[in-house]
VOBA-1610 file (N, C-alpha, C; in pm, whole numbers, padded with zeros to 5 digits, always signed):
BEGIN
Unk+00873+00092+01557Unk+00823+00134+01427Unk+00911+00075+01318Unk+00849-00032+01221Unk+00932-00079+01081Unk+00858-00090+00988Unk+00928-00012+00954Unk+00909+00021+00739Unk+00935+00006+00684Unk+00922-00073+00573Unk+00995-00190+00459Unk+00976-00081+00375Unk+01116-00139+00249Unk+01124-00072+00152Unk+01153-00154+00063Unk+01085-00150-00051Unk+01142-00199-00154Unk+01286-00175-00239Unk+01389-00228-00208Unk+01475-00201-00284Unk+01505-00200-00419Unk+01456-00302-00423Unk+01410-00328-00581Unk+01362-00238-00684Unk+01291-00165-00615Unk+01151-00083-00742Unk+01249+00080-00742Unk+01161+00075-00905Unk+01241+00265-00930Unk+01344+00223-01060Unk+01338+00349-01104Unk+01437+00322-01214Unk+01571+00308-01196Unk+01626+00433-01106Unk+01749+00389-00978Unk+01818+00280-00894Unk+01705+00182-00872Unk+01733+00112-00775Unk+01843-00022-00811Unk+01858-00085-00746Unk+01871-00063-00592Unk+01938+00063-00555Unk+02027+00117-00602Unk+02163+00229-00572Unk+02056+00332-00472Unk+01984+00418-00551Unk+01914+00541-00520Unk+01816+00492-00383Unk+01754+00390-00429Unk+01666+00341-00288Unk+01754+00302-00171Unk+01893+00249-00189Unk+01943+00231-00051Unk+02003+00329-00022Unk+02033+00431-00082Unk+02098+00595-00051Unk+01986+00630+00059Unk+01875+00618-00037Unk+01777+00709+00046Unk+01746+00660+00197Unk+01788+00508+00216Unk+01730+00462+00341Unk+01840+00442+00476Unk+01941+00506+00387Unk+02086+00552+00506Unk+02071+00687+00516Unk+01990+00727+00409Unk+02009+00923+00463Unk+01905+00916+00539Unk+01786+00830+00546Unk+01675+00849+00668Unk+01729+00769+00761Unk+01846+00652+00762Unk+01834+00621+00895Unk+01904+00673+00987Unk+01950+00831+00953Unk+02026+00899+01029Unk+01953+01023+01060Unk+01852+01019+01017Unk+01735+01127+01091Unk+01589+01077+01091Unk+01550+00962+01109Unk+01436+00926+01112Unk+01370+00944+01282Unk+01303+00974+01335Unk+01341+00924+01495Unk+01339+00866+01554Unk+01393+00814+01683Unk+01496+00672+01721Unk+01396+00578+01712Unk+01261+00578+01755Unk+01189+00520+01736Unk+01175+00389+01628Unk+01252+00431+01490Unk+01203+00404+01318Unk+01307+00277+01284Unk+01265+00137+01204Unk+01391+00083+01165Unk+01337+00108+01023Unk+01434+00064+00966Unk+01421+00034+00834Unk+01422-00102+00763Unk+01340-00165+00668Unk+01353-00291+00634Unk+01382-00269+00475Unk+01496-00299+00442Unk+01488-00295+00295Unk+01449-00472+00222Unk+01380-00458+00156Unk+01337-00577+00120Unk+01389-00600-00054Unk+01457-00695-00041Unk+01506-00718-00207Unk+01615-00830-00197Unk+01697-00825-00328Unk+01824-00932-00348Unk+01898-00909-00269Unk+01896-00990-00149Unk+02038-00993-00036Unk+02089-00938-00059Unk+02196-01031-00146Unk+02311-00977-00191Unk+02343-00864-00220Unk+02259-00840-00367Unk+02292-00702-00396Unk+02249-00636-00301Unk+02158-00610-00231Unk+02118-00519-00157Unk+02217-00523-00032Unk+02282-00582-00013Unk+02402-00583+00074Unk+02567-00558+00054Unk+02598-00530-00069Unk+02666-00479-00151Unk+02642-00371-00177Unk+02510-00301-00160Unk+02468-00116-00194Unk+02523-00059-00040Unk+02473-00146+00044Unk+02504-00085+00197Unk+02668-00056+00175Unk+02751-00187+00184Unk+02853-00181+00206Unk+02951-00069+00097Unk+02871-00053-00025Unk+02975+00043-00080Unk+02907+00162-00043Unk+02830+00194-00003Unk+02767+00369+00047Unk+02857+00318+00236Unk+02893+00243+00256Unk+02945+00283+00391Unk+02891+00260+00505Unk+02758+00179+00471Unk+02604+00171+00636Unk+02661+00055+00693Unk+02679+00114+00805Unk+02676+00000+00961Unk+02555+00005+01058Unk+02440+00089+00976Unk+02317+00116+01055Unk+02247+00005+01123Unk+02293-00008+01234Unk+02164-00102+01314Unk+02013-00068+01305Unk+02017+00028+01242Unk+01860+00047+01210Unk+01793+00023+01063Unk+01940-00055+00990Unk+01884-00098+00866Unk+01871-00261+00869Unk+01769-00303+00838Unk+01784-00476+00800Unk+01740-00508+00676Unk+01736-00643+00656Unk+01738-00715+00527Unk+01680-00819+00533Unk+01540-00811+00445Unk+01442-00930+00414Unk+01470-00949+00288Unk+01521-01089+00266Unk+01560-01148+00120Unk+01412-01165+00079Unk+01414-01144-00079Unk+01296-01115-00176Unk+01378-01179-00316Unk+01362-01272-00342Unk+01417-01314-00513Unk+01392-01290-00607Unk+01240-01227-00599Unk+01258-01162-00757Unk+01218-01031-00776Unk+01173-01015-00874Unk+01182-00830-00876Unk+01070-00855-00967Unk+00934-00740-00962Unk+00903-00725-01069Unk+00916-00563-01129Unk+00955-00566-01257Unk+00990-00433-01317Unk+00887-00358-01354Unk+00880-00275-01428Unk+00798-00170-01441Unk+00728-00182-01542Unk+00734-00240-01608Unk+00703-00297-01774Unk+00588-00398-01731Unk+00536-00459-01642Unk+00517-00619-01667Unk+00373-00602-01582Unk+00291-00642-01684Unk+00134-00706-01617Unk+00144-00658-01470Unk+00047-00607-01420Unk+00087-00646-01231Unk-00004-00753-01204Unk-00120-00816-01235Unk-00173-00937-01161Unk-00094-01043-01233Unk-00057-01050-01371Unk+00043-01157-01410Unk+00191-01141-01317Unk+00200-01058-01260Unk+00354-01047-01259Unk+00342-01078-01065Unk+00260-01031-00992Unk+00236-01102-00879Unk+00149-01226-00862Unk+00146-01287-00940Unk+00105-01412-00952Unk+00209-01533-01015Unk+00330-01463-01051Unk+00396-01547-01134Unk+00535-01526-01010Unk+00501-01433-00963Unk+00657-01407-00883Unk+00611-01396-00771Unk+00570-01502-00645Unk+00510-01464-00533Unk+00645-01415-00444Unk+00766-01428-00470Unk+00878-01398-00410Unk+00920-01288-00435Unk+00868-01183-00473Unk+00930-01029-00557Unk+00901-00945-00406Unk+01005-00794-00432Unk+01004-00759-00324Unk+00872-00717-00296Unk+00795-00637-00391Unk+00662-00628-00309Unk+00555-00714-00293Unk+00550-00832-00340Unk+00464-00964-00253Unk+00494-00925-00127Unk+00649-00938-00101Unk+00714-00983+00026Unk+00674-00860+00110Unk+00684-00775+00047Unk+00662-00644+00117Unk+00543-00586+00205Unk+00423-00683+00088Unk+00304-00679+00135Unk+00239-00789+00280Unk+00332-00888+00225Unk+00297-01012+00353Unk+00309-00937+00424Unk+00479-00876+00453Unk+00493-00811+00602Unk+00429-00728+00663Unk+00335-00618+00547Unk+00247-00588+00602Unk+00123-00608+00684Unk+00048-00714+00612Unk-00014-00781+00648Unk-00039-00871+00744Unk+00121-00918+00798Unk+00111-00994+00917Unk+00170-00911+01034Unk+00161-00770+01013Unk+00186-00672+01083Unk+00348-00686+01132Unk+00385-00713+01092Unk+00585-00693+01087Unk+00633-00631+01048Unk+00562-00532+00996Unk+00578-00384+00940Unk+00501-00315+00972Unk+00506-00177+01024Unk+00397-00050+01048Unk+00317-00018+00898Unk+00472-00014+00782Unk+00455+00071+00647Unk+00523+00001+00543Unk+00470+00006+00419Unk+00534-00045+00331Unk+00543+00095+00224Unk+00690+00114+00182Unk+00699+00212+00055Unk+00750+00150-00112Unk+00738+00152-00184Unk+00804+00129-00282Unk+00813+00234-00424Unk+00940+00247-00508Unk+00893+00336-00600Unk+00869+00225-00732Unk+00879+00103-00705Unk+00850+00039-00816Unk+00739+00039-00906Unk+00694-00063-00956Unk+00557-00088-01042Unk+00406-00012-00975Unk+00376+00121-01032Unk+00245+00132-00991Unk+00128+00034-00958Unk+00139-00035-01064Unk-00018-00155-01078Unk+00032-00232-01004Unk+00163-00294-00966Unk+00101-00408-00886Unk+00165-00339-00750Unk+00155-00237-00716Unk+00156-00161-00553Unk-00021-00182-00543Unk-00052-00141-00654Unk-00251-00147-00633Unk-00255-00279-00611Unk-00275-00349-00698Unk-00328-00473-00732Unk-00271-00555-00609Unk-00156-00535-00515Unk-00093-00608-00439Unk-00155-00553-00286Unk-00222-00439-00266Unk-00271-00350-00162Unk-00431-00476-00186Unk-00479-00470-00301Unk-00626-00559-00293Unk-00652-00641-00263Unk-00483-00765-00323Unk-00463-00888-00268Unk-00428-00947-00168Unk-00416-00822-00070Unk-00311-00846+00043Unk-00378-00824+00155Unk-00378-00680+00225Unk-00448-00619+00263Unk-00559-00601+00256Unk-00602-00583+00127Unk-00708-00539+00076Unk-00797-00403+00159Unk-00889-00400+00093Unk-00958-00283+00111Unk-01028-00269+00279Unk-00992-00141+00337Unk-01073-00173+00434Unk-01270-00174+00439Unk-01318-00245+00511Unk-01516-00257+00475Unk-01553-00150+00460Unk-01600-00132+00376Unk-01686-00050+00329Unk-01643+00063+00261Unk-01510+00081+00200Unk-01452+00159+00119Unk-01465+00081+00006Unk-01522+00174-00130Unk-01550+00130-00236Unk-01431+00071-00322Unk-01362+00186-00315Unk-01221+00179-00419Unk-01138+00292-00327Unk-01037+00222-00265Unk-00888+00296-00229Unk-00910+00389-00315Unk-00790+00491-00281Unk-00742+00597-00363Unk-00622+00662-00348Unk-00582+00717-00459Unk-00397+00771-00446Unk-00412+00898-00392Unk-00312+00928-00263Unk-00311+01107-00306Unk-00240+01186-00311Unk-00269+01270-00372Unk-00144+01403-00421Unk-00146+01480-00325Unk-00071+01563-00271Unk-00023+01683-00190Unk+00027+01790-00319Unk-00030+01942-00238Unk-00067+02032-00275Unk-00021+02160-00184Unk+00099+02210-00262Unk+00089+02335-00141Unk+00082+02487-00180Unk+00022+02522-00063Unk-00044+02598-00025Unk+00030+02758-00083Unk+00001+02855-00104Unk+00023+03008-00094Unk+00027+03028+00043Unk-00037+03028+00153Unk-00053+03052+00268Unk+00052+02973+00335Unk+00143+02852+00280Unk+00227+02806+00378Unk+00187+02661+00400Unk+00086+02676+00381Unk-00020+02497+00487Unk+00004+02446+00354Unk-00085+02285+00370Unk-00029+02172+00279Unk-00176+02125+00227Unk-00217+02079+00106Unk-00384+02084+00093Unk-00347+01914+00038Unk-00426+01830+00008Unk-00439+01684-00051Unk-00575+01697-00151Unk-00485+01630-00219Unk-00619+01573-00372Unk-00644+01439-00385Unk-00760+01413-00439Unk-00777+01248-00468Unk-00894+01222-00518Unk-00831+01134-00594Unk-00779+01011-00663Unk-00657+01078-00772Unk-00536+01022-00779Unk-00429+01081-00873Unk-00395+00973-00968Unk-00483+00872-00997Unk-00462+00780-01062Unk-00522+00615-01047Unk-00557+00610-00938Unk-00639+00477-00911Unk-00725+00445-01017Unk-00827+00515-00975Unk-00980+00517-01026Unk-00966+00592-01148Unk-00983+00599-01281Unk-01018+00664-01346Unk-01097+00733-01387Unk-01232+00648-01379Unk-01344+00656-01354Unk-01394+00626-01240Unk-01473+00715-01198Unk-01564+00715-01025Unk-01724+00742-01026Unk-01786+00648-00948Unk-01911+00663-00951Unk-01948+00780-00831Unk-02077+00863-00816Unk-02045+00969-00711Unk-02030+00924-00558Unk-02089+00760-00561Unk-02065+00760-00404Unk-01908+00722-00409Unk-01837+00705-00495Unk-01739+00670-00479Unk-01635+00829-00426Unk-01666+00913-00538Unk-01637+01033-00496Unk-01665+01090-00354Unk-01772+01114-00298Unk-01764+01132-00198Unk-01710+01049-00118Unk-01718+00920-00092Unk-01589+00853-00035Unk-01463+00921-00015Unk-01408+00960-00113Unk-01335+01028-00115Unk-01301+01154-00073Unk-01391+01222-00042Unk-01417+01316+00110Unk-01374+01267+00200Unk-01413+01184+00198Unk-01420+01086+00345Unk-01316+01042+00391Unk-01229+00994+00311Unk-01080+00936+00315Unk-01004+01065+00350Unk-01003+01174+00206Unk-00932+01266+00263Unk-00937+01353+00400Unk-01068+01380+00426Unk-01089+01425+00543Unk-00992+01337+00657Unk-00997+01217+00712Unk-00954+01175+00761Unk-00861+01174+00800Unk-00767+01140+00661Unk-00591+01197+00661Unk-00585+01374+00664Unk-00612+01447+00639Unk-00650+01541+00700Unk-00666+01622+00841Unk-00714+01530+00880Unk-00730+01610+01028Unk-00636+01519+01116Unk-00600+01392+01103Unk-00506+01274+01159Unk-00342+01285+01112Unk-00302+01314+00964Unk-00158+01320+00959Unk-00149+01476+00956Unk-00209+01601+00834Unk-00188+01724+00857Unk-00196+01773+00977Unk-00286+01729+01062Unk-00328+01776+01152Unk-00488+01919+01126Unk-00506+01894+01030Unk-00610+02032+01026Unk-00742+01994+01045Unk-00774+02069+01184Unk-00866+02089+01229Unk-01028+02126+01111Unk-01154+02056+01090Unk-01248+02071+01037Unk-01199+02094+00924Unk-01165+02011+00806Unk-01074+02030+00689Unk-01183+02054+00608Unk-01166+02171+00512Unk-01255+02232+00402Unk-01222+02113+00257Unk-01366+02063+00219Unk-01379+01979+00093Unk-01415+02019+00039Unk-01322+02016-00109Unk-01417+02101-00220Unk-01434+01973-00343Unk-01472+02001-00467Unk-01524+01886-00557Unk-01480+02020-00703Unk-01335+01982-00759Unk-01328+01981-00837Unk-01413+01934-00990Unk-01437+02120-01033Unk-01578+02107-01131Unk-01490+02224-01235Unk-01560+02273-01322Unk-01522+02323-01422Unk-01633+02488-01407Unk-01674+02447-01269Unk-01776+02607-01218Unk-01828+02597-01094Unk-01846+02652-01025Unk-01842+02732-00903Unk-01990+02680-00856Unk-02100+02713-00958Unk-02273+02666-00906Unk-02264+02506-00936Unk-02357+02494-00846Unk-02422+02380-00807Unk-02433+02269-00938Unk-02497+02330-01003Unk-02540+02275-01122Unk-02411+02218-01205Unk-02363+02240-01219Unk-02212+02250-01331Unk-02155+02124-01306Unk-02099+02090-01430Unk-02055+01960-01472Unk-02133+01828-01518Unk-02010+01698-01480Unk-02105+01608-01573Unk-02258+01556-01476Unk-02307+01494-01537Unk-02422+01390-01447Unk-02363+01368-01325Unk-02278+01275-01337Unk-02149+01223-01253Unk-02119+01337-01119Unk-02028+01431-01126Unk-02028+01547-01082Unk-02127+01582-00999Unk-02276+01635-01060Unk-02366+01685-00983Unk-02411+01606-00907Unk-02409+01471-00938Unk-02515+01383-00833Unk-02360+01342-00719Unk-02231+01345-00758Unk-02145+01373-00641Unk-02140+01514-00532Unk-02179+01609-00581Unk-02198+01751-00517Unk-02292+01716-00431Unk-02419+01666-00454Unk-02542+01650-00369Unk-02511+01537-00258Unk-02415+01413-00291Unk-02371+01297-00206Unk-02331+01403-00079Unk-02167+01472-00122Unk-02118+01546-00054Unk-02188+01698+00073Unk-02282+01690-00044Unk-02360+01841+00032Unk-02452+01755+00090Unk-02478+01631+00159Unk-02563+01589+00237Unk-02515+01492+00348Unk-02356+01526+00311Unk-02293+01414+00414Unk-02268+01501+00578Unk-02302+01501+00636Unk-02292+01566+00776Unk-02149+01559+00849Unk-02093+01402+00787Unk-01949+01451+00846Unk-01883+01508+00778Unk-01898+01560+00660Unk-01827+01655+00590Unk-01837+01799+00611Unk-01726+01863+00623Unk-01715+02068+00588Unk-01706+02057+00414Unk-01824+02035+00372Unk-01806+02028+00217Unk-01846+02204+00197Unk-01771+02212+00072Unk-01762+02398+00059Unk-01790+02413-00090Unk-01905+02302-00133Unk-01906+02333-00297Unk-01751+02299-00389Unk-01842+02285-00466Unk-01770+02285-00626Unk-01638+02422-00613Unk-01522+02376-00697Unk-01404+02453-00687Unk-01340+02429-00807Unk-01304+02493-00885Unk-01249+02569-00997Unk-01088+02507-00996Unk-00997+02480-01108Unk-00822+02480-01142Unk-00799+02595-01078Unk-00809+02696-01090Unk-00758+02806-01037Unk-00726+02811-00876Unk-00831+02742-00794Unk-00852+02720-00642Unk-00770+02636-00619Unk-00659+02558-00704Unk-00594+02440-00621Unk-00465+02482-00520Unk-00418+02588-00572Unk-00307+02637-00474Unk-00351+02775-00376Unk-00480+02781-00357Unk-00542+02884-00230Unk-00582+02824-00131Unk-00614+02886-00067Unk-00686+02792+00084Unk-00829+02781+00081Unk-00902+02781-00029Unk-01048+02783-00060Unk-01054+02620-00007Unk-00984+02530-00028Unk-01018+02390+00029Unk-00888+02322+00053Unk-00948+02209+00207Unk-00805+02172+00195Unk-00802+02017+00145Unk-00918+01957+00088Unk-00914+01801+00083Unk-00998+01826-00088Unk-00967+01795-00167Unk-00967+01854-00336Unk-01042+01705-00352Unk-01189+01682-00379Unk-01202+01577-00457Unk-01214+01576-00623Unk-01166+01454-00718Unk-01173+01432-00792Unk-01143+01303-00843Unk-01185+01235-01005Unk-01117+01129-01029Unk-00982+01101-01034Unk-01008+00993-01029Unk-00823+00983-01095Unk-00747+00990-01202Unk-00832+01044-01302Unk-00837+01083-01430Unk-00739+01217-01426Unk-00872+01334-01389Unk-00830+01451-01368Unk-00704+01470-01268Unk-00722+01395-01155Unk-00609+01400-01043Unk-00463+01380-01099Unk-00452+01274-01172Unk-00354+01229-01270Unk-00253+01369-01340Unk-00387+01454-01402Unk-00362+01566-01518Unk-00269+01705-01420Unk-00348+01690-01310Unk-00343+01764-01223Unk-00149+01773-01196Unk-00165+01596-01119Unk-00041+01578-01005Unk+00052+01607-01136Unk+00081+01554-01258Unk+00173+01568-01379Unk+00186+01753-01418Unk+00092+01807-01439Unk+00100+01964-01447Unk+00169+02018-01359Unk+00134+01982-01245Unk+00190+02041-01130Unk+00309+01992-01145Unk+00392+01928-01123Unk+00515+01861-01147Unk+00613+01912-01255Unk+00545+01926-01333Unk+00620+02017-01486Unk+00642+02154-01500Unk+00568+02199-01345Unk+00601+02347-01321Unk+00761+02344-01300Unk+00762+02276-01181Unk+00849+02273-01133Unk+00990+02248-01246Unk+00996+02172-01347Unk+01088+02101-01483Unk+01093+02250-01523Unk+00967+02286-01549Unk+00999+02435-01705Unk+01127+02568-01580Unk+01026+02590-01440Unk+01094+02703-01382Unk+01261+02658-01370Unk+01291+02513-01341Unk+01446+02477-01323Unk+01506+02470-01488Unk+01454+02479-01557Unk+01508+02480-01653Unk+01501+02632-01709Unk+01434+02699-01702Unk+01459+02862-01723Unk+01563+02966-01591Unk+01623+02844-01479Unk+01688+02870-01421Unk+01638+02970-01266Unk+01485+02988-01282Unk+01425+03067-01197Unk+01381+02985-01057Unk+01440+03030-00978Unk+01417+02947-00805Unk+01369+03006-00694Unk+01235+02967-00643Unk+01128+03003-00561Unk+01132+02917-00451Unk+01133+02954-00321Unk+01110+02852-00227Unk+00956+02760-00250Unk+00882+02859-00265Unk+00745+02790-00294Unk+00741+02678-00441Unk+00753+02728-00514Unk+00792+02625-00620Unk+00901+02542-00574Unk+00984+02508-00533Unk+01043+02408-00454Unk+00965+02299-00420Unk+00828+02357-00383Unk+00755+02273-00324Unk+00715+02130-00388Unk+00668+02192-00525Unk+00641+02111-00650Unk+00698+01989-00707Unk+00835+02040-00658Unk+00937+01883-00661Unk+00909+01748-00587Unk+00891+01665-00687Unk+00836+01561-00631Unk+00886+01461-00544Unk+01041+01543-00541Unk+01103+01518-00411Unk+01042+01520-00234Unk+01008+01652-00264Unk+01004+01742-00132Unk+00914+01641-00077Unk+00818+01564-00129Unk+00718+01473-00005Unk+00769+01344-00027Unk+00755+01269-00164Unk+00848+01141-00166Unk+00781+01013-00213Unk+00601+01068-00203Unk+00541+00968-00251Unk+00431+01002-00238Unk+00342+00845-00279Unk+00177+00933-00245Unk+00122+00807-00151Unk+00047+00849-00049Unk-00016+00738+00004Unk-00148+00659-00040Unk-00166+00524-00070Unk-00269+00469-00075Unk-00362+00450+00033Unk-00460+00537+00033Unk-00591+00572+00130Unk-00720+00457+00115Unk-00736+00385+00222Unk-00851+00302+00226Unk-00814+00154+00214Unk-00688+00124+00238Unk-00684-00014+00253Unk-00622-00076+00406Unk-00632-00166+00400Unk-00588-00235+00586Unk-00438-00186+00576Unk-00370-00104+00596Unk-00240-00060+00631Unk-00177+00047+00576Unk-00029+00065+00590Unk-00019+00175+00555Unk+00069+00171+00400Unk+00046+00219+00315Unk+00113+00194+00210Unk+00195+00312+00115Unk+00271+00322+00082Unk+00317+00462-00039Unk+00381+00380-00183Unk+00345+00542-00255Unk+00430+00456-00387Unk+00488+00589-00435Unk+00629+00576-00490Unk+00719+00678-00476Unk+00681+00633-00608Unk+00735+00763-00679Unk+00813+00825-00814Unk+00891+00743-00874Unk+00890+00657-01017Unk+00937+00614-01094Unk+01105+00639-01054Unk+01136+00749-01104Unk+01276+00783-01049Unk+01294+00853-00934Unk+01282+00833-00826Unk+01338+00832-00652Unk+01465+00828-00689Unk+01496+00965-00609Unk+01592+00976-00603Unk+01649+00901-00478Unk+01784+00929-00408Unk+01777+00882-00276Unk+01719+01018-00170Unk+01697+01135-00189Unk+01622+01235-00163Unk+01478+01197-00111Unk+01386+01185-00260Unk+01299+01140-00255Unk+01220+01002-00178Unk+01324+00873-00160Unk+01313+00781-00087Unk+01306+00771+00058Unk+01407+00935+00080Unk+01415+00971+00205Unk+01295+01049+00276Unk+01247+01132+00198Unk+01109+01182+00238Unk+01017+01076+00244Unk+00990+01006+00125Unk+00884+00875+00155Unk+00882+00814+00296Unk+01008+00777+00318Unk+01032+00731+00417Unk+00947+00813+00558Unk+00974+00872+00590Unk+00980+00993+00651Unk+00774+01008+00682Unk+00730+01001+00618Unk+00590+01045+00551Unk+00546+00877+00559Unk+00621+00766+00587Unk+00579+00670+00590Unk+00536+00635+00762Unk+00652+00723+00786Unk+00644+00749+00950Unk+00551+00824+00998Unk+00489+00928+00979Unk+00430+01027+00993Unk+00297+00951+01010Unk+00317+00855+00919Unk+00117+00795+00898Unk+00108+00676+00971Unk+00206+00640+01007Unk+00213+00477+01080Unk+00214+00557+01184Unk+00256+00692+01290Unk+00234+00728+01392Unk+00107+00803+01417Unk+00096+00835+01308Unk-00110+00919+01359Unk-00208+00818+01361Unk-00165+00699+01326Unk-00275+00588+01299Unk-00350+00563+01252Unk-00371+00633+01080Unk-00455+00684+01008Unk-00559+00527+00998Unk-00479+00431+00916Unk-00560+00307+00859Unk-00646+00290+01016Unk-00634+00273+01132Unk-00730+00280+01253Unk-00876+00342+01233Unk-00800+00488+01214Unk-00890+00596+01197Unk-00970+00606+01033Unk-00917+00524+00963Unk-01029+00539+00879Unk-01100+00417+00822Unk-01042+00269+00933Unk-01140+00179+00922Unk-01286+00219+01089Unk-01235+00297+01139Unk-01295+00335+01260Unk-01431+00431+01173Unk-01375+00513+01103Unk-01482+00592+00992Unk-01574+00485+00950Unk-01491+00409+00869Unk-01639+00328+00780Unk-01691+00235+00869Unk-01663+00212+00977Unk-01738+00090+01061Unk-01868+00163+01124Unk-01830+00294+01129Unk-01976+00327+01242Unk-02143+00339+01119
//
């Protein structure tokens, strides 16, 4: 099992990204290497002053970097040598199980299309958020930013995806889909919306459970939350700022714990030929370490299999 990392990407990095990939390579399981992909050098200079003699860390030189600021189809087109080009080849020519990075959102997308690309018959990939539960269990949302706009077969797609990861990395058995609406009946919401409710309420491989309310996102009324990536966006950021206001009024909940965008580490990109994540602007080495971790988790259930195995039949 090898999982490239971008060293490069994140506001932290390199420092915070190679923290994080010595604190996983000392509990990942034995199985796992690690590939950090970036400036040699420096990236060999982060090892040596954090102290790693990990035989389970290596080093794919990558020359350039693209930052966070910059075009992503200009900026992977101008820098075919940056760590996530490089990151992506390796995916692609399967020399990697997983690729993570917390760098540049757009060109983690734009580089998943060009690379990989989409698996047949998935309309538009999608990002997803994790969601937890009152009851303990772990629920997924999607789209958290891809798509902004979604047409309804696209939405239900998105059933489809989540379901998948769903019952393959959570493990949950006949996973409940709901379709984030602004009301409970049938009828409710936009054009858009209703003619997605009817996609969904006619798809047979779906446990679709109706339309579901803001209020339903942290109950067990559903465990695979569709929506755009608009709303998903509003969502994954709210949720996140819980967590900022309660640490800053000094009040500490195991469950709110949860919220920290630490605790998972990233979000996976659903529906393209491999396995992909994109961490948090600022990854911590915490956070890099969960990614990590969750990068493993999906390269061992075999999700991208299982959900080019979905759209082929």
């Amino acid at each position: 099992m090898r999982i490239a990392l971008d060293a490069m990407g994140g506001d932290f990095a390199p420092d915070a990204i190679v923290q994080g990939a010595i604190l996983a390579s000392h509990n990942l399981p034995e199985d796992a290497e690690i590939v950090l992909i970036g400036q040699e050098e420096v990236v060999r200079e982060c090892l040596q002053k954090h102290g790693s003699t990990s035989s389970r860390i290596s080093i794919v030189a990558a020359s350039q970097v693209i930052h966070m600021g910059e075009h992503p189809t200009k900026a992977l087109t101008q820098k075919p040598d940056s760590s996530i080009s490089k990151g992506y080849q390796l995916l692609k020519l399967k020399d990697v199980d997983a690729f993570c990075s917390a760098g540049n959102t757009g060109a983690m997308l734009v580089g998943a299309m060009f690379s990989v690309k989409a698996v047949e018959g998935v309309l538009r990939p999608a990002i997803v958020g994790f969601v937890p539960k009152l009851n303990g269990s772990t629920g997924i949302f999607l789209d958290v930013g891809a798509n902004a706009e979604c047409k309804p077969e696209v939405l239900e797609q998105f059933g489809e995806l989540g379901s998948v990861y769903a019952i393959n990395v959570l493990e949950i058995e006949n996973p409940k889909v709901g379709l984030m609406n602004l009301g409970e009946e049938e009828g409710k919401g936009t054009v858009i919306l209703q003619a997605a409710h009817q996609l969904l309420k006619n798809n047979k491989s779906l446990n679709f459970i109706g339309n579901i309310e803001g209020r339903d996102l942290f109950n067990d009324k559903a465990d695979v939350i569709v929506c755009d990536g608009y709303i998903g966006n509003v969502i994954l950021k709210l949720s996140e700022s819980i967590y900022d206001i309660l640490l800053s009024k000094n009040i500490a909940d195991p469950y709110f714990d949860k919220f920290n965008y630490e605790a998972v580490g990233g979000s996976p990109i659903l529906g393209i030929n491999g396995n992909a994540i994109i961490g948090h602007g600022v990854s911590s080495p915490t956070a890099t370490c969960n990614m990590l971790h969750l990068a493993y988790q999906m390269a061992k259930s075999g999700i991208t299999e299982q959900i080019q195995k979905t759209f082929s039949a």
